[in-house]
gemmi code that builds the backbone of each chain (N, CA, C; Angstrom):
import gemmi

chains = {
    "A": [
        ("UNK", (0.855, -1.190, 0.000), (0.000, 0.000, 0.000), (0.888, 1.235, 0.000)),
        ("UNK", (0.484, 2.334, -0.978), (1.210, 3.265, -0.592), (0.769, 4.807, -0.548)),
        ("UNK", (0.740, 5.456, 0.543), (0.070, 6.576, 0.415), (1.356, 7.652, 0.106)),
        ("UNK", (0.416, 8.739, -0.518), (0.884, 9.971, -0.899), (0.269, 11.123, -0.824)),
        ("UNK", (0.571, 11.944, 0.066), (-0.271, 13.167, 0.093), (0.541, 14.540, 0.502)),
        ("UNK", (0.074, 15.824, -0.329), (0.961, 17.269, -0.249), (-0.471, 18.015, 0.472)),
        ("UNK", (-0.336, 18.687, 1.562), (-1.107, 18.843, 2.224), (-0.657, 20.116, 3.155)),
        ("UNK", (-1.594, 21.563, 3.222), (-1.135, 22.493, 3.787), (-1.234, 22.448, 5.660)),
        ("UNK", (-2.232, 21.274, 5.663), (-2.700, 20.823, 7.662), (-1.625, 20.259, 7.638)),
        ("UNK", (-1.620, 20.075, 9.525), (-0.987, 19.480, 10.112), (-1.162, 17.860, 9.709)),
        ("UNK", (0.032, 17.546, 9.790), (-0.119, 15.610, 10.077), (-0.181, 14.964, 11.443)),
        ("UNK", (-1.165, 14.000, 11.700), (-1.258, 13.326, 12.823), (-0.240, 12.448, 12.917)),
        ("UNK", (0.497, 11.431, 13.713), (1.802, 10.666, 13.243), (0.602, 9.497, 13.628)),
        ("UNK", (0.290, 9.552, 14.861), (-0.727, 8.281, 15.067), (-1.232, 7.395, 14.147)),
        ("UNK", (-2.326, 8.580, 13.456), (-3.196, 8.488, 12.599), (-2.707, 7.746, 11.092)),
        ("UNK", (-1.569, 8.289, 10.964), (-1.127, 7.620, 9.418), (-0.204, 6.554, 9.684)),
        ("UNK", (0.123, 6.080, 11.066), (0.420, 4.925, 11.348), (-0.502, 3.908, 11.525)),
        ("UNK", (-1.534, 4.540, 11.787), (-2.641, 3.168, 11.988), (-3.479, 3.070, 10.606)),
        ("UNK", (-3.186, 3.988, 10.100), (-3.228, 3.831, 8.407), (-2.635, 2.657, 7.696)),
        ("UNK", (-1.175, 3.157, 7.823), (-0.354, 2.239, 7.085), (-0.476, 0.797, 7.785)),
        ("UNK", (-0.979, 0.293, 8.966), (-1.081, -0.974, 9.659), (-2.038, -1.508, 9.348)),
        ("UNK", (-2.829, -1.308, 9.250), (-4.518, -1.365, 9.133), (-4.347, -2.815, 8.054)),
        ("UNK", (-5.243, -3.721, 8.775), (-5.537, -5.061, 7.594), (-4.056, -5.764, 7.289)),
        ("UNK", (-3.459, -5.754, 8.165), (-1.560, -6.376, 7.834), (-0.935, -6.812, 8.748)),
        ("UNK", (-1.902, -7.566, 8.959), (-0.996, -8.364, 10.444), (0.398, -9.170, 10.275)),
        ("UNK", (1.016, -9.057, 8.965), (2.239, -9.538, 8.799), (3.274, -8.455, 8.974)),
        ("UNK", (2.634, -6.507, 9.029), (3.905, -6.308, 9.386), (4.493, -6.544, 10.975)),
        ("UNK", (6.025, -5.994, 10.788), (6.307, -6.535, 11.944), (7.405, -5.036, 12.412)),
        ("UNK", (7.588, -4.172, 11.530), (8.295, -3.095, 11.933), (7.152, -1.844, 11.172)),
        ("UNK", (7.500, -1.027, 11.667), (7.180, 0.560, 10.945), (8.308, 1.485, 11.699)),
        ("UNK", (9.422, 2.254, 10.077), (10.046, 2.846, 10.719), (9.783, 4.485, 9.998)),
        ("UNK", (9.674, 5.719, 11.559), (9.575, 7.086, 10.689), (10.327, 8.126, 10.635)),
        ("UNK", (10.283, 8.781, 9.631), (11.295, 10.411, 10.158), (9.974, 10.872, 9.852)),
        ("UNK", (10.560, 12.523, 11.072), (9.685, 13.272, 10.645), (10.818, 14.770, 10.759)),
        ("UNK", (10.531, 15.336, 9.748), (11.466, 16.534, 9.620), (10.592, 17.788, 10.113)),
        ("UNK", (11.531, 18.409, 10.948), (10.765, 19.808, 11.265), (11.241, 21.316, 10.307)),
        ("UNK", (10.410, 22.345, 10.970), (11.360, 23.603, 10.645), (12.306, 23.673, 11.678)),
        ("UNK", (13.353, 24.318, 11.367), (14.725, 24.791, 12.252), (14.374, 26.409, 12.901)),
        ("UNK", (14.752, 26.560, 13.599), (14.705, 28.051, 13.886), (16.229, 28.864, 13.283)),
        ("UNK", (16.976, 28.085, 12.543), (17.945, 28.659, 12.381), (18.535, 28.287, 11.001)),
        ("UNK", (19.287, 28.190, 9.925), (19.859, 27.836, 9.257), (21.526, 28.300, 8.847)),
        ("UNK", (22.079, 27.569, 8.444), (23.683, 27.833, 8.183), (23.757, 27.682, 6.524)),
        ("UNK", (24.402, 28.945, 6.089), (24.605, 28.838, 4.899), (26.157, 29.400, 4.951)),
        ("UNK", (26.959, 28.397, 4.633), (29.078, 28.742, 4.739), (28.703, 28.724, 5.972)),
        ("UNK", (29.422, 29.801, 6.614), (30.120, 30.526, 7.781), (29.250, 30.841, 8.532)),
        ("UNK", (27.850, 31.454, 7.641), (26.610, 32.402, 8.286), (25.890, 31.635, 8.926)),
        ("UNK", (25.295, 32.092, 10.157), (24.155, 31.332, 10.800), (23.515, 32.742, 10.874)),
        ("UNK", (22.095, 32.026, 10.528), (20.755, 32.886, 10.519), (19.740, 32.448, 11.274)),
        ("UNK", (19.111, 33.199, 12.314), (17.524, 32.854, 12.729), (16.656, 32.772, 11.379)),
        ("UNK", (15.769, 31.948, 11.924), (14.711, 31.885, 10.799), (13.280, 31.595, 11.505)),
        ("UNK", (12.608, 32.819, 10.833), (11.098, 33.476, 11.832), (9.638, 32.483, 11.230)),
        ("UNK", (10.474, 31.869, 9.656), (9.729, 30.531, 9.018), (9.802, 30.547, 7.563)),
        ("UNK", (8.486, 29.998, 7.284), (9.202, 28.952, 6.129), (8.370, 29.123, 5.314)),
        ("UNK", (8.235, 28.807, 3.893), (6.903, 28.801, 3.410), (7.410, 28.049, 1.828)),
        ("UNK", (6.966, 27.043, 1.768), (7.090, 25.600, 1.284), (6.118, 26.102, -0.647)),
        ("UNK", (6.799, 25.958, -1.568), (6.024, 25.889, -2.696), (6.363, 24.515, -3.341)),
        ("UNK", (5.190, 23.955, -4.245), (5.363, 22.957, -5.352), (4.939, 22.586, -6.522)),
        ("UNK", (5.312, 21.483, -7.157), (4.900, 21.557, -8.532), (3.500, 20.707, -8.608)),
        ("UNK", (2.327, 21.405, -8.285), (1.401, 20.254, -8.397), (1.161, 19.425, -9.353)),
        ("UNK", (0.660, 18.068, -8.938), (0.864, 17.055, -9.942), (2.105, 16.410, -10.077)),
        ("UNK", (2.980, 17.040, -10.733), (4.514, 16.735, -10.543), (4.735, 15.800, -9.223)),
        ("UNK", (4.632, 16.824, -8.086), (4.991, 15.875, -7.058), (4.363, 15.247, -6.744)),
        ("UNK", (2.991, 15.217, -6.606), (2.545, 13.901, -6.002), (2.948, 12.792, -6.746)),
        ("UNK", (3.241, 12.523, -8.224), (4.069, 11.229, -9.345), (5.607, 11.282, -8.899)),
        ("UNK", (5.986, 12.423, -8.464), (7.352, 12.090, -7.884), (7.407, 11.737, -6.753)),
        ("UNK", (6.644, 11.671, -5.604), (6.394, 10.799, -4.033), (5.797, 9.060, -4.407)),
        ("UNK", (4.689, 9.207, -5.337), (4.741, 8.050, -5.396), (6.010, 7.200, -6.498)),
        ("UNK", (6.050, 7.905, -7.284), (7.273, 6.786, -7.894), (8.433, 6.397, -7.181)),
        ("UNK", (9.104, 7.252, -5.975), (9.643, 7.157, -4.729), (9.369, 5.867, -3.792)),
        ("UNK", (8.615, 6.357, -3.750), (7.506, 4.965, -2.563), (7.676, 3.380, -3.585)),
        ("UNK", (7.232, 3.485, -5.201), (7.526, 2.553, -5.350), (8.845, 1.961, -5.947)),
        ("UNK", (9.586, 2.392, -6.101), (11.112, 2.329, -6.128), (11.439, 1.714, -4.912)),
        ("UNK", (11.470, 2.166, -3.502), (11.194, 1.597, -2.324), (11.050, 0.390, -2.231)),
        ("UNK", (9.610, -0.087, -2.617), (8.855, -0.881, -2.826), (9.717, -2.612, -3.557)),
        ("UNK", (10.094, -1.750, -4.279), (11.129, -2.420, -5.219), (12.140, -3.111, -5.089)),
        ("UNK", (12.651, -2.383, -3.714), (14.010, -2.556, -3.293), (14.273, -3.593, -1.970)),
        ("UNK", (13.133, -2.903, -1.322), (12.781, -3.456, 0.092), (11.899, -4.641, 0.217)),
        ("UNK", (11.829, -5.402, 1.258), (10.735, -6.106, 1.135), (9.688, -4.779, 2.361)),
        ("UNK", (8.709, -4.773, 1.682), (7.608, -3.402, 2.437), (6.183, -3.658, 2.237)),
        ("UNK", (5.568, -3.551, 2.857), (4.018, -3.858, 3.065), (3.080, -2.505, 3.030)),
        ("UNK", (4.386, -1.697, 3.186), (3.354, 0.127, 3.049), (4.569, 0.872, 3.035)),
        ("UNK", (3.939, 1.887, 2.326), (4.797, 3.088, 2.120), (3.835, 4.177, 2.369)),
        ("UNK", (4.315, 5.351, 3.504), (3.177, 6.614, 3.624), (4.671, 7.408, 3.642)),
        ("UNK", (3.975, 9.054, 2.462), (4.863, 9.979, 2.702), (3.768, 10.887, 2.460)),
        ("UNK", (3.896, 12.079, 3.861), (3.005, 12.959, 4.059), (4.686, 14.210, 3.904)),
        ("UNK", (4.131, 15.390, 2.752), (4.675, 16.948, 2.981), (3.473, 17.540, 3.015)),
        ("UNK", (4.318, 18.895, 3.761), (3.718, 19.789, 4.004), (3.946, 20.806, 2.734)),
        ("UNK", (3.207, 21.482, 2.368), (2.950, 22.812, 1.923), (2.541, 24.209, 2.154)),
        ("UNK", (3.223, 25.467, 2.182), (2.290, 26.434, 2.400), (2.950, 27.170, 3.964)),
        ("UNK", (2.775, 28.043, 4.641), (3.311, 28.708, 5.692), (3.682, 27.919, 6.736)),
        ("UNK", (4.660, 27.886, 6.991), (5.112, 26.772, 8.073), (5.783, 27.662, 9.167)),
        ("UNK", (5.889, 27.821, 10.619), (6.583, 28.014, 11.564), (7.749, 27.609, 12.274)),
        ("UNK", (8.862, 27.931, 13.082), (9.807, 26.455, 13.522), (8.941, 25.886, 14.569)),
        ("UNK", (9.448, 24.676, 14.039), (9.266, 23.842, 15.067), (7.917, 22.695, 14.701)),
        ("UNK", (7.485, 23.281, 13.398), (6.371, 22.635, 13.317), (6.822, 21.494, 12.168)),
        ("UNK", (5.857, 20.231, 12.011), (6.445, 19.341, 11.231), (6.558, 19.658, 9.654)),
        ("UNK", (7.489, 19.147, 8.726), (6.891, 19.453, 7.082), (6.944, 17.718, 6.621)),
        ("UNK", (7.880, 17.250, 6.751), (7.437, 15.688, 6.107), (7.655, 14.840, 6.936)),
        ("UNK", (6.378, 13.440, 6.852), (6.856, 12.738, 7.278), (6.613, 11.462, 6.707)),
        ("UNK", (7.746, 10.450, 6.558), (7.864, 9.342, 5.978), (7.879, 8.053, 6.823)),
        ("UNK", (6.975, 6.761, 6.667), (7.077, 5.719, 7.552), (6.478, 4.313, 6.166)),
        ("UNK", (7.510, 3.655, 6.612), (7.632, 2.389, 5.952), (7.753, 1.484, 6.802)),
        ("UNK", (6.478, 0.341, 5.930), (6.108, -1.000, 7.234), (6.781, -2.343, 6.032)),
        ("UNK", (7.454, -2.702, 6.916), (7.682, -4.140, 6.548), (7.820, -5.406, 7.609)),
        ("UNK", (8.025, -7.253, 7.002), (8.144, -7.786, 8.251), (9.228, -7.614, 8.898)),
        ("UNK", (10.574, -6.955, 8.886), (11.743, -6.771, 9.530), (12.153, -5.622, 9.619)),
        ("UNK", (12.776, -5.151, 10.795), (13.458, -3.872, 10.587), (14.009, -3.289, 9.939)),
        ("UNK", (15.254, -4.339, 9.444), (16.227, -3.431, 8.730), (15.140, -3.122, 7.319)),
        ("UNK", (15.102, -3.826, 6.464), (14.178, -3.221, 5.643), (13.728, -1.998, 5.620)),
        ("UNK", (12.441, -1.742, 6.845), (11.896, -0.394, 7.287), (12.715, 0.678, 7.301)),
        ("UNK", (14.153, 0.563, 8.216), (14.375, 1.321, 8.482), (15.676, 2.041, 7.196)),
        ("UNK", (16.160, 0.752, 6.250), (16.615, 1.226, 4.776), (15.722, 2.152, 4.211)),
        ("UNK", (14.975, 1.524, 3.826), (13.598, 2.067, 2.916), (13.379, 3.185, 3.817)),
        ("UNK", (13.003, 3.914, 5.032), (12.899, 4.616, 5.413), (13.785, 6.197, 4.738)),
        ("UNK", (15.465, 5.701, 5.158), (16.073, 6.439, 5.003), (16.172, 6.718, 3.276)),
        ("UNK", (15.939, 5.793, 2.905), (15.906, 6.089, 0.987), (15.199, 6.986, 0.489)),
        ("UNK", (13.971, 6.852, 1.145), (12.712, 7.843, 0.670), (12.957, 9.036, 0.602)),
        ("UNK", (13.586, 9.596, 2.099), (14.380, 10.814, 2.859), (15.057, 11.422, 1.625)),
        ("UNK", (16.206, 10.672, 1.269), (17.090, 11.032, 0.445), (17.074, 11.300, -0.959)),
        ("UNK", (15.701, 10.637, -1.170), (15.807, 10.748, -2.545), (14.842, 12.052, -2.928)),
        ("UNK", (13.875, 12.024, -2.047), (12.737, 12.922, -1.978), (13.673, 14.323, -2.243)),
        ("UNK", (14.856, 14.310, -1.337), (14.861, 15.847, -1.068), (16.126, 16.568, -2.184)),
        ("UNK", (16.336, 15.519, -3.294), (17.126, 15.915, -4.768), (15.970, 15.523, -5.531)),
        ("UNK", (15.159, 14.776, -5.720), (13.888, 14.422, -6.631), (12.076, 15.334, -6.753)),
        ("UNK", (12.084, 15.284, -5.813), (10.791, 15.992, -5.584), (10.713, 17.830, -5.763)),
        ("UNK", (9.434, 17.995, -6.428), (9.528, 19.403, -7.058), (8.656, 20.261, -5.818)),
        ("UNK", (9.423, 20.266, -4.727), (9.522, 21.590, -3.519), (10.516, 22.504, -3.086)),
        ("UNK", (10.141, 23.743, -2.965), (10.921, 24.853, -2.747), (11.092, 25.006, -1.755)),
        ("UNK", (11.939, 25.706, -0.466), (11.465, 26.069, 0.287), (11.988, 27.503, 0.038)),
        ("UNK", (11.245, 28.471, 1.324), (11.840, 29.649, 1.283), (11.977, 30.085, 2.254)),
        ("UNK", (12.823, 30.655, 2.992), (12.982, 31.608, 4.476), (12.655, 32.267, 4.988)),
        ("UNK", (12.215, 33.264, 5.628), (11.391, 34.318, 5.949), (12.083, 34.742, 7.427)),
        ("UNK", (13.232, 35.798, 7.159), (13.869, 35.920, 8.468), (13.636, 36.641, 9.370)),
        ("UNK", (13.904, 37.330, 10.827), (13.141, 37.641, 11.662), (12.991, 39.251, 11.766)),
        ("UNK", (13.654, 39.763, 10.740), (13.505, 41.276, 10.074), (12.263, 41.251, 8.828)),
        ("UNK", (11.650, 40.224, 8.319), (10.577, 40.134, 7.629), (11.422, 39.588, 6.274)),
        ("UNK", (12.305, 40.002, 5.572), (13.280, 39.837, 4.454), (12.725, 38.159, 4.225)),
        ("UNK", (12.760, 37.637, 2.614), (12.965, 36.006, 2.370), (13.609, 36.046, 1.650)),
        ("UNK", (14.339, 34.853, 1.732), (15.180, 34.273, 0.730), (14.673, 32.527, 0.482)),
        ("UNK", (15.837, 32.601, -0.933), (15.037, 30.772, -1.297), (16.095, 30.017, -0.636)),
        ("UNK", (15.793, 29.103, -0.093), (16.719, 28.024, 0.599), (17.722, 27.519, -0.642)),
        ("UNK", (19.031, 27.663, -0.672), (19.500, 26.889, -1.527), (19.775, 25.321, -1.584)),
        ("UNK", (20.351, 24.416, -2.891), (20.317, 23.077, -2.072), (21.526, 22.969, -1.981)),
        ("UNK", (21.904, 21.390, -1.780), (23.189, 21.572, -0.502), (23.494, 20.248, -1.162)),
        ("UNK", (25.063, 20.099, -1.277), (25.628, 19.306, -2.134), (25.631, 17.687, -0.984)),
        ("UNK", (25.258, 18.195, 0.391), (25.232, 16.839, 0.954), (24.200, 16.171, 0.734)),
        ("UNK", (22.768, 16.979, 0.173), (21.800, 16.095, 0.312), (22.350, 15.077, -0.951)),
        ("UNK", (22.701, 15.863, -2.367), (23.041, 15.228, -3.392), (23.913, 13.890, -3.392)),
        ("UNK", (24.395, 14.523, -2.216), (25.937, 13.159, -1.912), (24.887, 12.137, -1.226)),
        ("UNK", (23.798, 11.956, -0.006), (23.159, 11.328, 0.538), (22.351, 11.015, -0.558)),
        ("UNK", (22.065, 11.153, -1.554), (21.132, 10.077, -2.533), (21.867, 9.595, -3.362)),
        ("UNK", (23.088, 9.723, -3.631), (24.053, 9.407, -4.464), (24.413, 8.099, -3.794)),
        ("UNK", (24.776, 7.463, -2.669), (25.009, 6.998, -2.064), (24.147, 5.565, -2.509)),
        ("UNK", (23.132, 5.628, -2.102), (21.793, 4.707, -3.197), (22.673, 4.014, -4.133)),
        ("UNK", (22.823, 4.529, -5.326), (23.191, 4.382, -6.779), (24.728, 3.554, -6.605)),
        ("UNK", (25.651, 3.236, -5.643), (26.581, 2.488, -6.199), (27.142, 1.706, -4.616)),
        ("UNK", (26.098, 0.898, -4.408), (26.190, 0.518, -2.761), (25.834, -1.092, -3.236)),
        ("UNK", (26.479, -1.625, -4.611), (26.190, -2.742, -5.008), (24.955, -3.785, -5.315)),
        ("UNK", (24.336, -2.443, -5.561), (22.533, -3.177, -5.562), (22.290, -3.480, -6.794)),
    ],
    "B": [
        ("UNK", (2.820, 23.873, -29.962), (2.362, 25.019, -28.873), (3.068, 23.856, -27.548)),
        ("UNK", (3.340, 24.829, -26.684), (3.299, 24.278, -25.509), (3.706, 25.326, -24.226)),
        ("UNK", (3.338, 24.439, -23.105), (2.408, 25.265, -22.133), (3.967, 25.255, -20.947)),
        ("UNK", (4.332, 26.433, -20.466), (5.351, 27.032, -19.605), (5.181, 26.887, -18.899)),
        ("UNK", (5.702, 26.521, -17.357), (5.254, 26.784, -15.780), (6.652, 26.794, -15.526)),
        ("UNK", (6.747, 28.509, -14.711), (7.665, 28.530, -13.871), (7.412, 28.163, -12.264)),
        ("UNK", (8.507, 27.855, -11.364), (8.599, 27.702, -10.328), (9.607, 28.489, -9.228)),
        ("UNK", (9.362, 28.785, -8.005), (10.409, 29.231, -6.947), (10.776, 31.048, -7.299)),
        ("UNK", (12.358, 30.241, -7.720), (13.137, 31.468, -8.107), (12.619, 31.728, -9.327)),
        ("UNK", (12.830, 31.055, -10.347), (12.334, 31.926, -11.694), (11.033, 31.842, -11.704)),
        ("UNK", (9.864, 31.581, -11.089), (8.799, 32.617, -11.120), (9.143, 33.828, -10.966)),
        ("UNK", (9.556, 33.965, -9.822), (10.134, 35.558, -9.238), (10.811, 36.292, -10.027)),
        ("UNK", (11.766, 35.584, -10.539), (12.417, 36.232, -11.308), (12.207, 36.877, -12.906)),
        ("UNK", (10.814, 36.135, -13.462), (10.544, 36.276, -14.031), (9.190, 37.007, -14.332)),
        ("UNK", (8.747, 36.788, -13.184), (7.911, 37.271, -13.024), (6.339, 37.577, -13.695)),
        ("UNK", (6.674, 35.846, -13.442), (5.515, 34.751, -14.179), (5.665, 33.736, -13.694)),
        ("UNK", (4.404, 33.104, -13.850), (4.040, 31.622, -13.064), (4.309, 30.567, -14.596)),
        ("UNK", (3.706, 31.377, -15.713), (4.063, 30.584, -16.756), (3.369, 31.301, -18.198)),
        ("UNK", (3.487, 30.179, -19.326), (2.898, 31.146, -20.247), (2.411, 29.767, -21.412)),
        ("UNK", (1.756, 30.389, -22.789), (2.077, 29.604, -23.571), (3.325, 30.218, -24.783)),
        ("UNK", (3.712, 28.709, -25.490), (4.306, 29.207, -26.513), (3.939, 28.614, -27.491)),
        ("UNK", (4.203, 29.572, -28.329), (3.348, 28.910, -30.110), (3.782, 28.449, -30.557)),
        ("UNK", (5.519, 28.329, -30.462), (6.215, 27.321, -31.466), (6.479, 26.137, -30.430)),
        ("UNK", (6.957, 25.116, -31.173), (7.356, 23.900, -30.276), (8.501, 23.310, -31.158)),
        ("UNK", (10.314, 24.059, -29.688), (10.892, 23.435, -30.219), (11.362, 22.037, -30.244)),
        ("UNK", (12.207, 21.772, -30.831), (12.311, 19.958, -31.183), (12.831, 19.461, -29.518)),
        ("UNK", (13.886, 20.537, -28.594), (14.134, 19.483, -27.475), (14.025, 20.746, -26.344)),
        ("UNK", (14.228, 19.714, -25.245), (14.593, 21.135, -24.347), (15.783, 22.348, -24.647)),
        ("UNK", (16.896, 21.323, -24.768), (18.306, 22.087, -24.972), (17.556, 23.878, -26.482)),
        ("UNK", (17.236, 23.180, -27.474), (16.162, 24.200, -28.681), (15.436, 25.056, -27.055)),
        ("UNK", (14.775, 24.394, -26.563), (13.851, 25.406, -25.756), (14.290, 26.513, -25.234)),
        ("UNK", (15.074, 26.069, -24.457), (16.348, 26.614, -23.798), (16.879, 28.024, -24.325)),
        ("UNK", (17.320, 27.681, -25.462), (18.041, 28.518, -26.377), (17.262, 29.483, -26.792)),
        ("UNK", (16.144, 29.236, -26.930), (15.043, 29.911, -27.583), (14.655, 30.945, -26.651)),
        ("UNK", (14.540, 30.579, -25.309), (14.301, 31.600, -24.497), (15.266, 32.545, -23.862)),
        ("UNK", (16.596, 31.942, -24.227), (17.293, 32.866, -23.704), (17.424, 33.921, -24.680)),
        ("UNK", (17.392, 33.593, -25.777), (17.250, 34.591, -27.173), (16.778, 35.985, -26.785)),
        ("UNK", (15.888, 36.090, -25.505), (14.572, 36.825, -25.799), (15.753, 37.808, -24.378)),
        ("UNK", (16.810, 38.046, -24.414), (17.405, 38.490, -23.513), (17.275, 38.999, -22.253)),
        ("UNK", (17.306, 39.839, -21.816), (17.627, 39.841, -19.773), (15.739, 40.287, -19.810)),
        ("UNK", (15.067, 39.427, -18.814), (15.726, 38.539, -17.459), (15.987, 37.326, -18.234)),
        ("UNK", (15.858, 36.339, -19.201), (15.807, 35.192, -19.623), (17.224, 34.682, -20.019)),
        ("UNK", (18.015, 35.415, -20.214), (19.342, 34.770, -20.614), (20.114, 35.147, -18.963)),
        ("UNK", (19.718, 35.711, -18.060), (20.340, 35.673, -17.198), (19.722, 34.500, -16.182)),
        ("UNK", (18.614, 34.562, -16.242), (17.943, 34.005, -15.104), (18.085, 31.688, -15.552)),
        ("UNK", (17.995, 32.279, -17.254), (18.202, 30.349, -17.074), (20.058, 30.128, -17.273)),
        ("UNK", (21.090, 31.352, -17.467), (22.309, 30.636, -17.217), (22.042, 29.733, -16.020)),
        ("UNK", (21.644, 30.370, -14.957), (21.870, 29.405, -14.000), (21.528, 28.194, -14.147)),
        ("UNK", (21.798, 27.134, -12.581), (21.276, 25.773, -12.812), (19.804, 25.377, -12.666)),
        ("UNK", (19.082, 25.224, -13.729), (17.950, 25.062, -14.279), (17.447, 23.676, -14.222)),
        ("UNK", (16.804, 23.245, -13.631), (15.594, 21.946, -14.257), (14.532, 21.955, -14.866)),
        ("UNK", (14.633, 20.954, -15.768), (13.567, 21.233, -16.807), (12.211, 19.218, -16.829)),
        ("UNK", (11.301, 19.572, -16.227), (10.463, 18.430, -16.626), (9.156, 19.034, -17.599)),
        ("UNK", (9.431, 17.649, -18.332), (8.593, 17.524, -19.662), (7.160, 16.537, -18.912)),
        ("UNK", (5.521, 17.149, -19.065), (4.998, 16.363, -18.993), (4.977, 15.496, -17.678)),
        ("UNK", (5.516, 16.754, -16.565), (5.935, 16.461, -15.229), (6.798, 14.946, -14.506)),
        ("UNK", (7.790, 14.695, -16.053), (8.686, 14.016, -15.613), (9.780, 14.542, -15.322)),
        ("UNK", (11.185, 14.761, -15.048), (12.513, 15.080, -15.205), (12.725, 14.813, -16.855)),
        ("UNK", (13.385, 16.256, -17.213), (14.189, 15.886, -19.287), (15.447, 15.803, -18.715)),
        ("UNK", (16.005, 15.772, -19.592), (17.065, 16.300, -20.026), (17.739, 16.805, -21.385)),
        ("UNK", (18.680, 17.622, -21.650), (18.928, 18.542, -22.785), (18.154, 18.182, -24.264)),
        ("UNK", (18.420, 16.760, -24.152), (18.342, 15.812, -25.376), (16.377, 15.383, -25.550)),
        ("UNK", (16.011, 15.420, -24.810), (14.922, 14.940, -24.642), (13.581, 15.656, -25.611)),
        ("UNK", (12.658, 14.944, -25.916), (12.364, 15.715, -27.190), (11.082, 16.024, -27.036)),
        ("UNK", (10.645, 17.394, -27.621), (9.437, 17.886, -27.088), (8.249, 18.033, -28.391)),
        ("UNK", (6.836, 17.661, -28.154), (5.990, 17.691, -28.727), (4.659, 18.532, -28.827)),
        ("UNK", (4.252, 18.498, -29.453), (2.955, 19.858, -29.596), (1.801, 19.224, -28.101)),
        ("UNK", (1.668, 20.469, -27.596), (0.806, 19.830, -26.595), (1.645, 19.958, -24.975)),
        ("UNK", (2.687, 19.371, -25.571), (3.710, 19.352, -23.640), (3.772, 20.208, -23.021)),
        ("UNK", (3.160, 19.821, -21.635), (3.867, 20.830, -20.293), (5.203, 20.796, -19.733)),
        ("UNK", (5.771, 21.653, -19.633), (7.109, 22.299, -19.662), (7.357, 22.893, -18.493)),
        ("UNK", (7.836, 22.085, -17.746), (7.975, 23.107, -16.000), (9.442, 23.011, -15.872)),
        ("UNK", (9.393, 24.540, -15.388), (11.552, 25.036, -15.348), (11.167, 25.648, -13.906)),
        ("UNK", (12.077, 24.707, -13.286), (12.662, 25.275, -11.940), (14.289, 25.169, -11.479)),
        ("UNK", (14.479, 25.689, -10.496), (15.823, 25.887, -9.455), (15.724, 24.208, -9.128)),
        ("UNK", (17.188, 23.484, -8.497), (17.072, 22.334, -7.862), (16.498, 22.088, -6.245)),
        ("UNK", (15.739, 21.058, -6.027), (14.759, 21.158, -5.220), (15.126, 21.246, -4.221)),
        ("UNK", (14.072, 21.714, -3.393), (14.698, 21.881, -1.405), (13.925, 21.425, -0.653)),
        ("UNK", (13.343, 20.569, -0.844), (11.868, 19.960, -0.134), (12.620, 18.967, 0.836)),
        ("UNK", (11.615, 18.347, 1.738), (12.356, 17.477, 3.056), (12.255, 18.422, 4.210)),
    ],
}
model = gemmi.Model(1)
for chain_id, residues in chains.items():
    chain = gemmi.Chain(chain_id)
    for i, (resn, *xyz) in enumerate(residues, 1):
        res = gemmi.Residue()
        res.name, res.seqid = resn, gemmi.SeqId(i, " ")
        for name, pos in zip(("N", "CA", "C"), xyz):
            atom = gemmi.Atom()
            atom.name, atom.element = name, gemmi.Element(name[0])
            atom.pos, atom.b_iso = gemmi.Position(*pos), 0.0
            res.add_atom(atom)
        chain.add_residue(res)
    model.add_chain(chain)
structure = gemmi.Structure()
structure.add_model(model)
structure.setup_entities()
């Protein structure tokens, strides 16, 4: 099973765990991240407060790029569910923007597939973010050559 | 013909969400070129590093475009 949803509400974690369980008494793990806003960000040298966030995307686009994610996953892992909930739209720190949980019968699985999703989502998927610092000023988040290196990682790990 | 959507930075920068265009060139890399033709903001704003999905897949340069396709150009992503 695999859910996908871009969504400007809050996510319940409960709730889309007893989602992804529901009717599957063979799984035997569910593993999740859930990413927040930062109150701060580092770009080089600079550290900046950050007063929030405000998340744009490519509709359509991404929701075919979360699920083709999920089933790539799917693919790889042995997995019984795949849920990836983002957020969209004005965000605060501290509050959640994605969260990803993958059920399979074993851990490691879950918790691979977990971290894959993470990584791939955040060089693959068509979301922006943007800054909004505590003088009112925004800027666009740039991306960051580690995430690139963390999905790169995937691609030559002998699979 | 085919149908433009900007995103992020080059919305902003362009200051457009998107547009149509009447001709349809043969690839992205033609697309590309075509718009930068149309000089500043467009030859400045796509030097940079640009993504281009066709038909809301990922192209690339080579990839070949048809009457009808949606065409979305953005910055590389920051989502997560």
């Amino acid at each position: 099973m695999i859910h996908v949803s871009v969504q400007q509400a809050v996510f319940d974690v409960s709730a889309e765990m007893e989602r992804l369980r529901k009717g599957d008494a063979g799984i035997g793990a569910v593993a999740s991240f859930v990413g927040l806003v930062r109150d701060s960000n580092q770009v080089g040298e600079q550290r900046s407060d950050v007063a929030g966030m405000t998340l744009e995307h490519y509709p359509g686009m991404t929701e075919k790029a979360l699920t083709r994610i999920a089933e790539q996953a799917s693919d790889r892992w042995q997995l019984q569910a795949v849920s990836i909930v983002h957020r969209v739209g004005r965000l605060r720190p501290g509050e959640p923007i994605v969260l990803v949980m993958t059920a399979s019968p074993h851990r490691h699985d879950a918790f691979d597939a977990c971290q894959y999703v993470m990584d791939i989502l955040k060089t693959e998927a068509p979301f922006w973010k943007k800054e909004t610092l505590p003088d009112g000023a925004e800027r666009w988040v740039e991306s960051r050559k580690s995430d690139s290196d963390a999905a790169g990682r995937w691609e030559d790990d002998g699979f | 013909m085919i149908e433009l959507l900007y995103f992020a930075r080059l919305r902003e920068a362009l200051g457009s969400g998107g547009e149509t265009l009447e001709t349809t060139p043969a690839t992205v890399s033609d697309l590309l070129d075509e718009l930068k033709g149309r000089g500043e903001p467009w030859s400045e704003v796509l030097a940079g590093k640009v993504l281009v999905a066709v038909n809301q897949e990922m192209a690339l340069p080579d990839t070949q475009l048809a009457d009808g396709d949606e065409v979305g150009l953005f910055p590389p992503v920051t989502g997560g």
